[in-house]
PyMOL CGO cylinders between C-alpha atoms (Angstrom):
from pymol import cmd
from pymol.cgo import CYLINDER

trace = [
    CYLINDER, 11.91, -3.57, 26.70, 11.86, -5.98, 24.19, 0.3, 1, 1, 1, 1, 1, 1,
    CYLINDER, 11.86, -5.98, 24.19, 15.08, -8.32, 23.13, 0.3, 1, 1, 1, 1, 1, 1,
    CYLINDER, 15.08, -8.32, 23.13, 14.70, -6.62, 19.60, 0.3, 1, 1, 1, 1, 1, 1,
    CYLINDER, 14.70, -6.62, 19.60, 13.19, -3.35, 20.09, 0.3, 1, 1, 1, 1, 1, 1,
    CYLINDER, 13.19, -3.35, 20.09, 9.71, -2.74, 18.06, 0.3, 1, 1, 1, 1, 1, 1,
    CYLINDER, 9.71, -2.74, 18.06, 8.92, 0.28, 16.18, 0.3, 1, 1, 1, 1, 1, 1,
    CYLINDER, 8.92, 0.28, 16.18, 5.37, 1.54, 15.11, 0.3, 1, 1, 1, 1, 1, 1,
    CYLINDER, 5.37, 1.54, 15.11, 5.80, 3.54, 12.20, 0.3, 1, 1, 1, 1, 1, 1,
    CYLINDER, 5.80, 3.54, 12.20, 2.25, 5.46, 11.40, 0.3, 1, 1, 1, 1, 1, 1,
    CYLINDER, 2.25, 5.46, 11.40, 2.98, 7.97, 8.59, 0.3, 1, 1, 1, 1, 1, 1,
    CYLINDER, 2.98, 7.97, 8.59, 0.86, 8.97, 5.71, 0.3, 1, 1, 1, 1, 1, 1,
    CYLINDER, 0.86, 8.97, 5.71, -1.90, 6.87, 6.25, 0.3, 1, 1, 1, 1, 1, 1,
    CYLINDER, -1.90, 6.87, 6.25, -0.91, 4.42, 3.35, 0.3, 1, 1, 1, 1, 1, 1,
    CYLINDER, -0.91, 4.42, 3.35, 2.26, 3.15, 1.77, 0.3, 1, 1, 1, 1, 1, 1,
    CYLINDER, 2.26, 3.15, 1.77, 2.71, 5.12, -1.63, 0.3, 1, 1, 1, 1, 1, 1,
    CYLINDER, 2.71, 5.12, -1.63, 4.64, 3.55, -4.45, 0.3, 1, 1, 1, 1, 1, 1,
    CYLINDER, 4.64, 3.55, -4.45, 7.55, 5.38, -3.88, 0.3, 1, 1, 1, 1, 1, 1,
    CYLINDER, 7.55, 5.38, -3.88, 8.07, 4.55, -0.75, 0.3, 1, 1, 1, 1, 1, 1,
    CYLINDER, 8.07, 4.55, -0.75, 7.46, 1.01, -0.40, 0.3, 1, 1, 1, 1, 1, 1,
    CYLINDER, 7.46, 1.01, -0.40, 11.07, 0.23, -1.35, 0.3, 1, 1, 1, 1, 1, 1,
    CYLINDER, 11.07, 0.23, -1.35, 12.46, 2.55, 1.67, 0.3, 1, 1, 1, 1, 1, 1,
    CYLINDER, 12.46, 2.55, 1.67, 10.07, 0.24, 3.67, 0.3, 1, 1, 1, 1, 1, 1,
    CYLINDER, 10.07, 0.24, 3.67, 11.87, -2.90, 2.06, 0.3, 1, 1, 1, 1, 1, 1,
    CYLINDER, 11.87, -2.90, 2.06, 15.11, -1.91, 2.92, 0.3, 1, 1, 1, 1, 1, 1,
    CYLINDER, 15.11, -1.91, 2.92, 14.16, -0.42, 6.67, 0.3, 1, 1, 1, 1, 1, 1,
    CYLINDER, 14.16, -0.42, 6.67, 12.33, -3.81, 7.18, 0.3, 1, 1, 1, 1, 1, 1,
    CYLINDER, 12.33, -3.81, 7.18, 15.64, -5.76, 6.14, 0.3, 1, 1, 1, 1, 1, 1,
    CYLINDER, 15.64, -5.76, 6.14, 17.88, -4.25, 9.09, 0.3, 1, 1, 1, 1, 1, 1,
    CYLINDER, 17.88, -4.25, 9.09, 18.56, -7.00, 11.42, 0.3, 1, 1, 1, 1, 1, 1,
    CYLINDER, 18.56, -7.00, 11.42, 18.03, -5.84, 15.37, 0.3, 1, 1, 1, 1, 1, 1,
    CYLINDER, 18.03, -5.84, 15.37, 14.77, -4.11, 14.91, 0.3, 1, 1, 1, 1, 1, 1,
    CYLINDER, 14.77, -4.11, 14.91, 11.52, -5.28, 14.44, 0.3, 1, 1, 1, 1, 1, 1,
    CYLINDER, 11.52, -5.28, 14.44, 9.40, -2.09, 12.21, 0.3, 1, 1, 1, 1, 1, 1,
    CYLINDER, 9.40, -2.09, 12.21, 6.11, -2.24, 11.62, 0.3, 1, 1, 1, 1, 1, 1,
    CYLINDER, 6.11, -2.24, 11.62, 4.37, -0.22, 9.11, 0.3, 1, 1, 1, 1, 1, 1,
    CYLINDER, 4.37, -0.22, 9.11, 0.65, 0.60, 9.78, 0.3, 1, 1, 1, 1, 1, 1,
    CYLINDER, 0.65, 0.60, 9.78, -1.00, 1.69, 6.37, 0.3, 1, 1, 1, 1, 1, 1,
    CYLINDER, -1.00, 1.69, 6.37, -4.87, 2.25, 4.48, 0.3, 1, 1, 1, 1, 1, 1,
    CYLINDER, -4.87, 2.25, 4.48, -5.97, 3.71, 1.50, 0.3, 1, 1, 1, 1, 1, 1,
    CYLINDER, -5.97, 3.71, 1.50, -4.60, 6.99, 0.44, 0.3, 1, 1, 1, 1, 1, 1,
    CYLINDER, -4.60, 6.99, 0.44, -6.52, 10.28, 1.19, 0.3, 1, 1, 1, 1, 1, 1,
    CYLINDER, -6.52, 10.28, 1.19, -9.22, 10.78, -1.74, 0.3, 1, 1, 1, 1, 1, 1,
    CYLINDER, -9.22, 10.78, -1.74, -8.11, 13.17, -4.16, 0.3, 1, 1, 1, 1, 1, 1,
    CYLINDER, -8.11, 13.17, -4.16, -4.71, 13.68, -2.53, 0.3, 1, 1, 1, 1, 1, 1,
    CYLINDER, -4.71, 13.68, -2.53, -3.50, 11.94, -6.22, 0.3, 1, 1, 1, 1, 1, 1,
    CYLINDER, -3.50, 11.94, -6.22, -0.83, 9.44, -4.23, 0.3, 1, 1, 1, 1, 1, 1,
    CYLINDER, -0.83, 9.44, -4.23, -0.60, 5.94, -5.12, 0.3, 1, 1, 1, 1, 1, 1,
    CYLINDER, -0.60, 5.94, -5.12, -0.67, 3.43, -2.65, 0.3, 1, 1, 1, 1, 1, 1,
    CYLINDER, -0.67, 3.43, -2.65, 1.00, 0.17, -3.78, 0.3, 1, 1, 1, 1, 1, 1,
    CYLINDER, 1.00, 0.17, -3.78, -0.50, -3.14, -2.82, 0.3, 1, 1, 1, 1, 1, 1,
    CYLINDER, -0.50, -3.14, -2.82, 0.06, -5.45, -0.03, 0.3, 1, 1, 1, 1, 1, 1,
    CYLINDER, 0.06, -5.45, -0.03, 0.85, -7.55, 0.33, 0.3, 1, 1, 1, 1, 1, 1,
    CYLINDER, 0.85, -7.55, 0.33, 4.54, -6.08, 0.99, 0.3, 1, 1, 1, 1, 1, 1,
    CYLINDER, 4.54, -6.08, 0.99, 7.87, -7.41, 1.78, 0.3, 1, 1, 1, 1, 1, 1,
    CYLINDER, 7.87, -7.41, 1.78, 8.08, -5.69, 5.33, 0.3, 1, 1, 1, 1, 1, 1,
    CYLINDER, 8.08, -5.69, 5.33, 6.09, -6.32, 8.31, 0.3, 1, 1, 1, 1, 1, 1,
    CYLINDER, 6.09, -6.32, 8.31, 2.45, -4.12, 7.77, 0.3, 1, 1, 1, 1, 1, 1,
    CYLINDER, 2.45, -4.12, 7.77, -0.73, -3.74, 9.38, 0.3, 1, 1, 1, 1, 1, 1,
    CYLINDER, -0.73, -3.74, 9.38, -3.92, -2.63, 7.89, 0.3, 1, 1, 1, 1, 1, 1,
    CYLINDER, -3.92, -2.63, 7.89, -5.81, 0.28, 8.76, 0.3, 1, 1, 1, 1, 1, 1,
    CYLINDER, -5.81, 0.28, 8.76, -9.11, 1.08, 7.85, 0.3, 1, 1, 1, 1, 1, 1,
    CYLINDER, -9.11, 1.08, 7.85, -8.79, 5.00, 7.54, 0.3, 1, 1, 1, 1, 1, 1,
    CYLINDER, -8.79, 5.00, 7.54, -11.71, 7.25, 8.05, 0.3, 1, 1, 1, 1, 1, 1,
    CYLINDER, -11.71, 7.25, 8.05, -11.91, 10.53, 6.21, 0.3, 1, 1, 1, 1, 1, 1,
    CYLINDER, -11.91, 10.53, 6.21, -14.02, 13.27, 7.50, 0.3, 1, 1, 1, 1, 1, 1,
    CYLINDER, -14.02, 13.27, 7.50, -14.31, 17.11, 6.96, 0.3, 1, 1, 1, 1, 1, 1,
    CYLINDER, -14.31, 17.11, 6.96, -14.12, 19.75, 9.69, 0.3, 1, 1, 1, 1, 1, 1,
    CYLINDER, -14.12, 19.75, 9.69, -14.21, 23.26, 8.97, 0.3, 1, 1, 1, 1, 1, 1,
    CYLINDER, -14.21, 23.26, 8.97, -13.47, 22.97, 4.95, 0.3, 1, 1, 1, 1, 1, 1,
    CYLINDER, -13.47, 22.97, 4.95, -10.45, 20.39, 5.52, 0.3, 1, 1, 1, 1, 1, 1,
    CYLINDER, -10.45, 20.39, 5.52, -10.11, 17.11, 6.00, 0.3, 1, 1, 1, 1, 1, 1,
    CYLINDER, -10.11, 17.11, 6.00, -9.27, 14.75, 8.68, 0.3, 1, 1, 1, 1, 1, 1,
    CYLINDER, -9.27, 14.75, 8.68, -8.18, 11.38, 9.02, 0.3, 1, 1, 1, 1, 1, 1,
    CYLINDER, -8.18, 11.38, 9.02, -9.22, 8.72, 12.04, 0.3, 1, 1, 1, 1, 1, 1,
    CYLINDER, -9.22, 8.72, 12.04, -6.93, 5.55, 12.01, 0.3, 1, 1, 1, 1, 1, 1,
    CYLINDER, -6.93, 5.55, 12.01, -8.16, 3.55, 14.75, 0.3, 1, 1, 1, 1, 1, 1,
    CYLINDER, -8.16, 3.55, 14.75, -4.92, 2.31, 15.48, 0.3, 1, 1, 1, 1, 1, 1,
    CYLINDER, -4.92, 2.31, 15.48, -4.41, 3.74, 19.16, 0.3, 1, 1, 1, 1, 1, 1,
    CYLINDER, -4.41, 3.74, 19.16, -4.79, 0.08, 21.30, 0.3, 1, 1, 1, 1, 1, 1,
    CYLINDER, -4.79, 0.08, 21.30, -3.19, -1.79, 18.53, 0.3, 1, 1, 1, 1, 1, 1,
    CYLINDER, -3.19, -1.79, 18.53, -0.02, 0.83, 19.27, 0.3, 1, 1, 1, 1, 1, 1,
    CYLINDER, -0.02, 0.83, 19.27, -0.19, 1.34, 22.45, 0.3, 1, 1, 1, 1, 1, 1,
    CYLINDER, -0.19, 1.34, 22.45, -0.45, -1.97, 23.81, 0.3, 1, 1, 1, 1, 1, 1,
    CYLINDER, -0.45, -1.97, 23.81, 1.14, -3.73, 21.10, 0.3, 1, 1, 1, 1, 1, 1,
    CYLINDER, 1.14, -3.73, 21.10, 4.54, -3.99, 22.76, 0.3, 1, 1, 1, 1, 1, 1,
    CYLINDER, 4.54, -3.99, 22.76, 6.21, -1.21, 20.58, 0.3, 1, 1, 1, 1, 1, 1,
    CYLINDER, 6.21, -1.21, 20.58, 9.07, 0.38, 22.44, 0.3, 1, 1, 1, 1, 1, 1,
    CYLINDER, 9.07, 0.38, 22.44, 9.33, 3.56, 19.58, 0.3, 1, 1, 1, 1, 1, 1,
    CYLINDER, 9.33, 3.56, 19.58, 6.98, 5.27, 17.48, 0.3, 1, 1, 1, 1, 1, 1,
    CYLINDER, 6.98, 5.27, 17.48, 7.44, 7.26, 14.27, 0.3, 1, 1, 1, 1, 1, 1,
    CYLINDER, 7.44, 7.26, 14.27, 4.56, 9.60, 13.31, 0.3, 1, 1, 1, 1, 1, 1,
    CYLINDER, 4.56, 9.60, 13.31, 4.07, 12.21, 10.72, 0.3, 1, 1, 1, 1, 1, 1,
    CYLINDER, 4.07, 12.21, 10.72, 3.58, 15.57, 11.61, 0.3, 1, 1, 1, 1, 1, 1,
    CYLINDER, 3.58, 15.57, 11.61, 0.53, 16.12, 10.26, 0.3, 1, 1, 1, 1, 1, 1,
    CYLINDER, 0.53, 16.12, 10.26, -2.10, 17.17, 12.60, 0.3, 1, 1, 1, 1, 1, 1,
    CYLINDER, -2.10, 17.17, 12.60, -4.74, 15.99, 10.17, 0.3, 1, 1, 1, 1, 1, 1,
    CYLINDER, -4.74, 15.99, 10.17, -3.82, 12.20, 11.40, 0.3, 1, 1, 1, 1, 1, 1,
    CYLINDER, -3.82, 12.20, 11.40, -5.29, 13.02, 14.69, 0.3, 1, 1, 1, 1, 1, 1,
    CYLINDER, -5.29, 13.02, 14.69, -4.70, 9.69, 16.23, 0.3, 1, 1, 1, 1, 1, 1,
    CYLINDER, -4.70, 9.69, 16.23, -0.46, 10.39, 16.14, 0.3, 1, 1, 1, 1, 1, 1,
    CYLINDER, -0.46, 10.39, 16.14, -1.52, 13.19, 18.52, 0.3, 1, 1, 1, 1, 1, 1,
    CYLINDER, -1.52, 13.19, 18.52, -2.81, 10.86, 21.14, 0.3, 1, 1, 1, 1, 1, 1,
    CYLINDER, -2.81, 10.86, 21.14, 0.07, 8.34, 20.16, 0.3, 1, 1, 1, 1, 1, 1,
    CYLINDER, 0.07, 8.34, 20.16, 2.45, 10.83, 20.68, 0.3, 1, 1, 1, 1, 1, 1,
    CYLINDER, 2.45, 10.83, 20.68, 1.16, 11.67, 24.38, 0.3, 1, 1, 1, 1, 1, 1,
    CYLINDER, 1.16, 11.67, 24.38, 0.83, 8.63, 25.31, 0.3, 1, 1, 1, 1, 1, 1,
    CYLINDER, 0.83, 8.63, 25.31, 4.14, 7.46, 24.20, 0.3, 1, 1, 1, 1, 1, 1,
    CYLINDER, 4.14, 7.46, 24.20, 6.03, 10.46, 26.05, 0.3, 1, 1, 1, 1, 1, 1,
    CYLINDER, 6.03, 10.46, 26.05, 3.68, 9.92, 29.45, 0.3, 1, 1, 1, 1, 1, 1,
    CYLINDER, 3.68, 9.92, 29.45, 5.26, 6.12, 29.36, 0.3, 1, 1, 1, 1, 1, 1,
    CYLINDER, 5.26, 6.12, 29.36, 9.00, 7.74, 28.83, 0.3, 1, 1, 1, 1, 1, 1,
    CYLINDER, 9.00, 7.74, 28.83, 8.89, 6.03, 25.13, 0.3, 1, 1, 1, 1, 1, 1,
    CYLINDER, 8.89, 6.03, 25.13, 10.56, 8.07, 22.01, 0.3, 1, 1, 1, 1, 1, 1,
    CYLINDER, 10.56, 8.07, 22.01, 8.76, 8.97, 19.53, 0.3, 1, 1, 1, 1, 1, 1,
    CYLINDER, 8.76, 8.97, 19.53, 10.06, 10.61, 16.33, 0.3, 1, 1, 1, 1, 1, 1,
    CYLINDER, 10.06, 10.61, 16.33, 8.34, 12.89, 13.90, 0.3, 1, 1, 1, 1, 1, 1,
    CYLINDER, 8.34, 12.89, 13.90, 9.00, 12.58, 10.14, 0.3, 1, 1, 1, 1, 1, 1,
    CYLINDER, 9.00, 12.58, 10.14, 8.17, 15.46, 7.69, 0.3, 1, 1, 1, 1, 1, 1,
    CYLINDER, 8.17, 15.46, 7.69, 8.96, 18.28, 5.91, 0.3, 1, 1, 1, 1, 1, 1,
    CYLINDER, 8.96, 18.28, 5.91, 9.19, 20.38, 9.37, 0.3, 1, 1, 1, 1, 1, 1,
    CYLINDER, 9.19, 20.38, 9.37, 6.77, 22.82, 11.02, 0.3, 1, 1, 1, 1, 1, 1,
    CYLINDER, 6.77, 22.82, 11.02, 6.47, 25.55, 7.77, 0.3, 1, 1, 1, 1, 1, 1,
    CYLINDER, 6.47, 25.55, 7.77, 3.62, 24.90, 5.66, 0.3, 1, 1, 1, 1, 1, 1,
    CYLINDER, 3.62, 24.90, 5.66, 0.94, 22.77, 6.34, 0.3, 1, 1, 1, 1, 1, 1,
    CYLINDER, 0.94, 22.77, 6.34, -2.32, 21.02, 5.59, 0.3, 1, 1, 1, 1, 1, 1,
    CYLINDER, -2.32, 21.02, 5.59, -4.20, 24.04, 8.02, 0.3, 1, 1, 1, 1, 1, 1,
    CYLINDER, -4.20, 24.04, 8.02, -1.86, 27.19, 6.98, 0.3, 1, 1, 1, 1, 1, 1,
    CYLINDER, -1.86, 27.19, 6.98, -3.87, 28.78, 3.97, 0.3, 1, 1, 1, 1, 1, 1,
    CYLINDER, -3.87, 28.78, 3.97, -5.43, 31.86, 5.75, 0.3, 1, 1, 1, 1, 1, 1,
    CYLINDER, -5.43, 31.86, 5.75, -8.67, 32.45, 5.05, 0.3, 1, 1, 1, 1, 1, 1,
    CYLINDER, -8.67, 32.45, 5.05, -9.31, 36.07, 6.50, 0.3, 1, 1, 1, 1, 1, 1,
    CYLINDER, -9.31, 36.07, 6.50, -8.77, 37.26, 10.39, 0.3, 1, 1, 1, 1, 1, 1,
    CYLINDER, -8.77, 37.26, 10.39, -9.88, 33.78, 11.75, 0.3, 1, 1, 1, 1, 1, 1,
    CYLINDER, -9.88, 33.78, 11.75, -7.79, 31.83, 9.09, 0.3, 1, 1, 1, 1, 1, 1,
    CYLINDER, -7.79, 31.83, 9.09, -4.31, 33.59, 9.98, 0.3, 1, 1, 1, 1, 1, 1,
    CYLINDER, -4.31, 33.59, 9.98, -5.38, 33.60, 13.94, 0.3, 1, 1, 1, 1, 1, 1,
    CYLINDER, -5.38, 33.60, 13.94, -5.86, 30.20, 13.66, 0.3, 1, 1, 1, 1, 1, 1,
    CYLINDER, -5.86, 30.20, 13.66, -2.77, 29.59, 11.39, 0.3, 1, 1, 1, 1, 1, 1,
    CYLINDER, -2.77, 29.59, 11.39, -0.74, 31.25, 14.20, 0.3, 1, 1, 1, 1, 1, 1,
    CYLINDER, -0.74, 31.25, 14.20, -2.07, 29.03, 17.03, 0.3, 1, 1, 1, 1, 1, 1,
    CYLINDER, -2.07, 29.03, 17.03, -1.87, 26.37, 15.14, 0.3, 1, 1, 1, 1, 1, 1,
    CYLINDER, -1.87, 26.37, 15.14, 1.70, 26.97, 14.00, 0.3, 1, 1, 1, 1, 1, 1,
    CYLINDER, 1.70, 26.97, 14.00, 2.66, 27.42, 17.67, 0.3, 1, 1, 1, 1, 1, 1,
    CYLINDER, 2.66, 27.42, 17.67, 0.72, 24.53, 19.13, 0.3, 1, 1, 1, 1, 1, 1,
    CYLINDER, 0.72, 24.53, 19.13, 3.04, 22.39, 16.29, 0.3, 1, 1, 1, 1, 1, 1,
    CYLINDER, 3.04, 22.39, 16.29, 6.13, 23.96, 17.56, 0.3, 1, 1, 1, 1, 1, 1,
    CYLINDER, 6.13, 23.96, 17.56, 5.30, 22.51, 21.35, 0.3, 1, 1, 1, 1, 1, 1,
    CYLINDER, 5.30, 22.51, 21.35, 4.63, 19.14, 19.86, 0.3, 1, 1, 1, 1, 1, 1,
    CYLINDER, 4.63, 19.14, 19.86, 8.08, 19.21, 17.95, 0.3, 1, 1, 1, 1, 1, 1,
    CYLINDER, 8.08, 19.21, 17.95, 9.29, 20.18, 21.27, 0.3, 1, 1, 1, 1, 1, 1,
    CYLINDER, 9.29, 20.18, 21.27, 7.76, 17.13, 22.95, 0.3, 1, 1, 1, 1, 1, 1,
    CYLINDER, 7.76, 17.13, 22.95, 9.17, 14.51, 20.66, 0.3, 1, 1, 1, 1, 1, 1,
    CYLINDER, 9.17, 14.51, 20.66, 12.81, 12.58, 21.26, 0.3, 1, 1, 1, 1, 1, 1,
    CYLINDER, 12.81, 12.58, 21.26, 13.89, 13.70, 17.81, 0.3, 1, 1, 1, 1, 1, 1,
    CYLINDER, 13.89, 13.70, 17.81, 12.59, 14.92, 13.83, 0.3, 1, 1, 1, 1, 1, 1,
    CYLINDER, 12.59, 14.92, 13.83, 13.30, 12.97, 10.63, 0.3, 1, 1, 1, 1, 1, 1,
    CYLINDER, 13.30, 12.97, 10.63, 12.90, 15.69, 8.15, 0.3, 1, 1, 1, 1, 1, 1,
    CYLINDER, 12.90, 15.69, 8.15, 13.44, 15.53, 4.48, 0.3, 1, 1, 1, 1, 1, 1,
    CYLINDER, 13.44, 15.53, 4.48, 15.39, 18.54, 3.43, 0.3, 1, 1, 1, 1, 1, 1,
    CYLINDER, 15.39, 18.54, 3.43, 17.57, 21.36, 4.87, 0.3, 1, 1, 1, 1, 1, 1,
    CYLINDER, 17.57, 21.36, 4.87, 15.22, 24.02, 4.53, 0.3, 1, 1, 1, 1, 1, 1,
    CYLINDER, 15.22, 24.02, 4.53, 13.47, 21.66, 6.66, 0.3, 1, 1, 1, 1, 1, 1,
    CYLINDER, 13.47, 21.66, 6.66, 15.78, 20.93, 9.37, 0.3, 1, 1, 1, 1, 1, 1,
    CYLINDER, 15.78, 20.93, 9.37, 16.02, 24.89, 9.10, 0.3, 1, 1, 1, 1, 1, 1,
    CYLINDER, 16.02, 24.89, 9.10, 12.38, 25.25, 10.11, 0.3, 1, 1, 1, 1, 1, 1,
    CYLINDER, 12.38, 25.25, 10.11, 12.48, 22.77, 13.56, 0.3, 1, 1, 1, 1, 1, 1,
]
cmd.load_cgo(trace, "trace")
């Protein structure tokens, strides 16, 4: 481990405007070295990215934005930057439509390294309207499939009580 420990934070896929002074101040606490990986915002999500450069340690990503089965998905080919980077933590959304936090996240817990999800908790989600039998099947294995990977993570920064309620 590291004399400062290093965190890889790869949430959202960009740094909206309302976050980037959160970043600030995280990036200001002496004794850990953060380091937020950010692109362009989702199309048509309607968040606002603010511009680098930024007053915290960043690293670009060029996010990829695909559709699968009516939804879309989003590569961040971030996983050798992360995983051999020297980062002793991660912090990940839980958003399974940032596929690459998935493999993160496993490869993280195989080498005994904590990762942390931040969201809203495992309720609603990007994949939970049903659309007929194979929409609420899949919602359901979907829905239990997150619970395991809430289960596999050292710990869950969520953003409300109705949140913490859901973990």
């Amino acid at each position: 481990m590291n004399a400062i420990p290093r965190v890889a934070i790869l949430h959202q896929g960009c740094v909206p405007n309302y976050r980037e002074a959160f970043f600030r101040r995280l990036g200001a606490i002496r004794g850990r070295d953060y380091v937020v990986f950010h692109g362009e915002p989702e199309p048509g999500s309607g968040v606002v990215a603010a511009r680098p450069p930024y007053a915290f340690k960043s690293e670009s990503v060029r996010n990829r934005f695909m559709r699968v089965l009516g939804r879309r998905l989003v590569y961040q080919p971030v996983f050798r930057r992360i995983a051999f980077g020297g980062y002793d933590a991660l912090v990940i959304g839980h958003e399974v439509k940032y596929f690459m936090n998935l493999a993160l996240l496993f490869w993280f817990r195989l080498l005994g390294k904590p990762v942390l999800f931040w969201g809203f908790g495992t309720g609603q989600d990007f994949w939970d309207q049903e659309r007929g039998p194979f929409g609420r099947l899949f919602t359901r294995l979907l829905r239990g499939a997150k619970q395991m990977l809430v289960r596999s993570a050292s710990g869950y920064l969520a953003y409300t009580e109705s949140g913490v309620a859901t973990i």
